[in-house]
C-alpha positions as CSV (number, residue, x, y, z in Angstrom):
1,X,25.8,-38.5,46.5
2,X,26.2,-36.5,49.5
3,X,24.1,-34.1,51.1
4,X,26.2,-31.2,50.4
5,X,26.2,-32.6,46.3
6,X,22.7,-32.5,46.8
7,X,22.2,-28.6,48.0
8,X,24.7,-27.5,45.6
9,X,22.7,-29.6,42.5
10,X,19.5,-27.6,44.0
11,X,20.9,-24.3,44.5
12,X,22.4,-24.5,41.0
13,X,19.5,-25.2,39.4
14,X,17.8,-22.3,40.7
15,X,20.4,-20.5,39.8
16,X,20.0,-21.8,35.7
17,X,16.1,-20.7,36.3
18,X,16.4,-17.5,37.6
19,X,19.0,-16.6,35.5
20,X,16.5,-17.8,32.7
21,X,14.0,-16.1,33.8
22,X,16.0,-12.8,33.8
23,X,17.4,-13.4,31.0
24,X,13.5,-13.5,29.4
25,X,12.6,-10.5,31.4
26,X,15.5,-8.4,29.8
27,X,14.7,-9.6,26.2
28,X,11.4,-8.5,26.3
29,X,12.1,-5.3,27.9
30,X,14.7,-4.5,25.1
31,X,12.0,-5.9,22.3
32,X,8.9,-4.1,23.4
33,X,9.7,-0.5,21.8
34,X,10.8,-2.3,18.6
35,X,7.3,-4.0,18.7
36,X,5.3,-0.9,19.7
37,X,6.7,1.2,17.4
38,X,4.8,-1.0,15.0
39,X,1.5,0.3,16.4
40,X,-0.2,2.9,13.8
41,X,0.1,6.5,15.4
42,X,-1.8,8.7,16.5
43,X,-2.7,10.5,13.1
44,X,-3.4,7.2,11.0
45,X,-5.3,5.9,13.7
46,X,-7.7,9.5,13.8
47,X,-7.8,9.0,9.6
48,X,-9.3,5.6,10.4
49,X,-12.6,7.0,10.8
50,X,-14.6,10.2,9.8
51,X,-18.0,11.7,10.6
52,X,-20.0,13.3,7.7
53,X,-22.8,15.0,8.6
54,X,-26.0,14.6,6.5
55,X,-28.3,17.1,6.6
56,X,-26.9,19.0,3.7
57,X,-27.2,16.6,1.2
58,X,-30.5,17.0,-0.7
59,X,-33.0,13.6,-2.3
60,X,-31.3,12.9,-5.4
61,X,-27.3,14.8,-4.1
62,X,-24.5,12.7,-3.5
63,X,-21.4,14.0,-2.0
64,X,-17.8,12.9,-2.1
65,X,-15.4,12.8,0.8
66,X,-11.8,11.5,2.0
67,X,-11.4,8.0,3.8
68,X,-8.5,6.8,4.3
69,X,-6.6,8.3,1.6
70,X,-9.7,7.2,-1.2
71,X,-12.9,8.8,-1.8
72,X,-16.4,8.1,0.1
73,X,-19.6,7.9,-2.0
74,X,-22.7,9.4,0.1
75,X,-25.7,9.4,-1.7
76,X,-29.0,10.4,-0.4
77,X,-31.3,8.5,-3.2
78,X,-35.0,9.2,-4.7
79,X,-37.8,7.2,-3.6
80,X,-37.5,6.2,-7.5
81,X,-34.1,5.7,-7.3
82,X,-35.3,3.2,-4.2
83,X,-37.5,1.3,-6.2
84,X,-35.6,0.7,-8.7
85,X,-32.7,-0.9,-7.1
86,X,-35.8,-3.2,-5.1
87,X,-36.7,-4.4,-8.6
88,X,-33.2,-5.5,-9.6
89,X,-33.1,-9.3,-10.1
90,X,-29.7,-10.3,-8.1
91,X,-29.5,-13.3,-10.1
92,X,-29.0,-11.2,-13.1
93,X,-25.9,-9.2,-12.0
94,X,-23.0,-9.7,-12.6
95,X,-21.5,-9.9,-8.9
96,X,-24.7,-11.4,-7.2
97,X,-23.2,-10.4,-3.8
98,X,-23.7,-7.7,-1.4
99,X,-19.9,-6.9,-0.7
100,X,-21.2,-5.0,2.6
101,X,-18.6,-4.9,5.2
102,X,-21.8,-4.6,8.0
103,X,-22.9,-7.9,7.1
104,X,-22.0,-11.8,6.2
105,X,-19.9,-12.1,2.8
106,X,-22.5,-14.5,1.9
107,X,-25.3,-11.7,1.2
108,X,-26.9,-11.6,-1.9
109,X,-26.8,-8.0,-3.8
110,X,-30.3,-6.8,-2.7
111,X,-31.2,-3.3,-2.1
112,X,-31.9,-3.7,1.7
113,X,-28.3,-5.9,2.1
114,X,-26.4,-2.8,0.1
115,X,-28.0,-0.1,2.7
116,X,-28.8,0.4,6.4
117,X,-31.3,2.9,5.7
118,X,-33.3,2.8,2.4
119,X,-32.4,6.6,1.5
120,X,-28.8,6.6,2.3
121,X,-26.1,4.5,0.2
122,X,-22.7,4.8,1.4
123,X,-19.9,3.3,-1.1
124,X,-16.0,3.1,-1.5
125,X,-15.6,5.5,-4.3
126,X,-13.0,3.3,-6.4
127,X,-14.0,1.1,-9.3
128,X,-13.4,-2.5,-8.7
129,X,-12.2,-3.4,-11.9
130,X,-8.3,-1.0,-11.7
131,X,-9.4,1.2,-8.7
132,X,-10.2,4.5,-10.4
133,X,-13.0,6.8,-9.3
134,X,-16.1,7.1,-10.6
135,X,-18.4,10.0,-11.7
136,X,-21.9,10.2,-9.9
137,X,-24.9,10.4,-12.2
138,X,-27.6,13.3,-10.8
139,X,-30.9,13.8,-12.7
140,X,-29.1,17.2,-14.0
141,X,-26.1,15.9,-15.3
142,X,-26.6,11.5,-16.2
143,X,-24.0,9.2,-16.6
144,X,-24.4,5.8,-17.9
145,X,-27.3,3.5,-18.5
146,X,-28.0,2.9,-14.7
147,X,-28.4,6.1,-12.9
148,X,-25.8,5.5,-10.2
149,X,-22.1,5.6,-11.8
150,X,-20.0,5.2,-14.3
151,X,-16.2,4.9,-14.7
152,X,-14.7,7.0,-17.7
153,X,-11.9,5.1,-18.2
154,X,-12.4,1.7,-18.8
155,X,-16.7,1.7,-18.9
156,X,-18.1,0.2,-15.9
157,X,-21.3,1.1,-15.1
158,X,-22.8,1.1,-11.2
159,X,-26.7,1.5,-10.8
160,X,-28.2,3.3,-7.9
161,X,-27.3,0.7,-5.2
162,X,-23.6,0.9,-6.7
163,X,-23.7,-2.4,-8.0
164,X,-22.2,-3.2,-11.4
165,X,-24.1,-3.8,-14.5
166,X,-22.5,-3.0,-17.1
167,X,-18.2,-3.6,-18.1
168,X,-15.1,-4.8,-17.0
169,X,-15.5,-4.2,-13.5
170,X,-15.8,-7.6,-11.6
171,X,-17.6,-7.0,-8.0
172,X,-20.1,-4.0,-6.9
173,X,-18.8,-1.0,-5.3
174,X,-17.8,-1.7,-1.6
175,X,-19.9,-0.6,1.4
176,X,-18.1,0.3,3.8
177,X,-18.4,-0.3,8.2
178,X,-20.6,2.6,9.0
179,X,-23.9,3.6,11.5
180,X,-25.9,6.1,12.1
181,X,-24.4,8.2,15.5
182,X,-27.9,10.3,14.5
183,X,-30.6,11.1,11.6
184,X,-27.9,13.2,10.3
185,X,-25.1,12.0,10.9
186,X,-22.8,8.9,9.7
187,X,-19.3,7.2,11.6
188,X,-17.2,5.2,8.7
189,X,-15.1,3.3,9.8
C-alpha cells in the first residue's frame, strides 16, 4: 500500500463518518416535530391540575368539582365523622389498602393514610367497581349504611373516609396527589 492508498483510505473514511453523522443530524431534525407534537398541549396540560378553594365548605358539606374530565369528592368531615373512620378495623374491609396516590401502595386503609389533614377528605368521585359516580351522604339527606357514599346503581357503599364497606365495588375510592397551597386552599394534581 502506498502513501497516497493510505490518505485516500483516511480521507474516505471521514468522509463515510461525516456523512453519517449528517445524515443522523437530518433525521432527527425531520423527526422532532413528529415527536413533539406528541407532547399534551397547552389546554390538557392546564386541566391537569385545579385549585379549589375551601373556605366555603361548611363541617359536615362536601362539594363536587371537575378533574380531569371526572368528578372530585371534597369533603370537610365532623369531628364524629373523624372518629368513626379512627375506629374502623382495616383488617375488616374489604380493600385493606389506602389507595392514596401521596403515599406507598403498601398503606393500610387507616383514617390518617386516607387524609393529609384529619377534617378534609379528598376522593376521585367514580366508583371502583364500573366507574359510576356516587351520591354523598349529609346528615340532612343519608345515604347508605356508612355515612360517606353510596352508588345507586350497582350498591356500593363508601364510609366517611371513602372506603368500601359494603357491595360489589372492589377497592376504596381513590385519593388523589394533592396539598395544601394554604388553610383554605387545595392543588390536585
Amino acid at each position: 500500500m502506498t502513501a497516497a492508498t493510505a490518505d485516500d483510505a483516511t480521507r474516505r473514511d471521514f468522509l463515510y463518518v461525516a456523512s453519517g453523522a449528517m445524515g443522523a443530524v437530518g433525521v432527527a431534525a425531520v423527526a422532532w416535530p413528529f415527536i413533539d407534537q406528541m407532547n399534551p398541549s397547552s389546554a390538557a396540560l392546564a386541566l391537569s391540575s385545579v385549585e379549589v378553594p375551601l373556605d366555603s365548605i361548611q363541617v359536615g358539606q362536601g362539594i363536587t368539582v371537575k378533574w380531569r374530565g371526572q368528578p372530585l369528592f371534597v369533603r370537610r368531615r365532623t369531628p364524629a365523622e373523624i372518629a368513626e373512620s379512627k375506629a374502623v378495623d382495616v383488617a375488616a374491609l374489604p380493600d385493606p389498602l389506602a389507595r392514596n396516590l401521596n403515599i406507598a401502595d403498601t398503606a393500610p386503609a387507616t383514617d390518617a393514610d386516607r387524609v393529609i389533614k384529619p377534617e378534609w377528605l379528598v376522593l376521585k368521585g367514580v366508583c371502583t367497581h364500573l366507574g359510576c359516580t356516587p351520591t354523598i351522604s349529609t346528615p340532612a339527606a343519608p345515604e347508605g349504611e356508612y355515612g360517606g357514599w353510596l352508588c345507586h346503581c350497582h350498591g356500593s357503599q363508601y364510609d366517611t373516609a371513602g372506603r368500601i364497606r359494603k357491595g360489589p365495588a372492589p377497592q376504596n375510592l381513590e385519593v388523589p396527589p394533592y396539598a395544601f397551597l394554604s388553610d383554605t386552599r387545595i392543588k390536585v394534581g
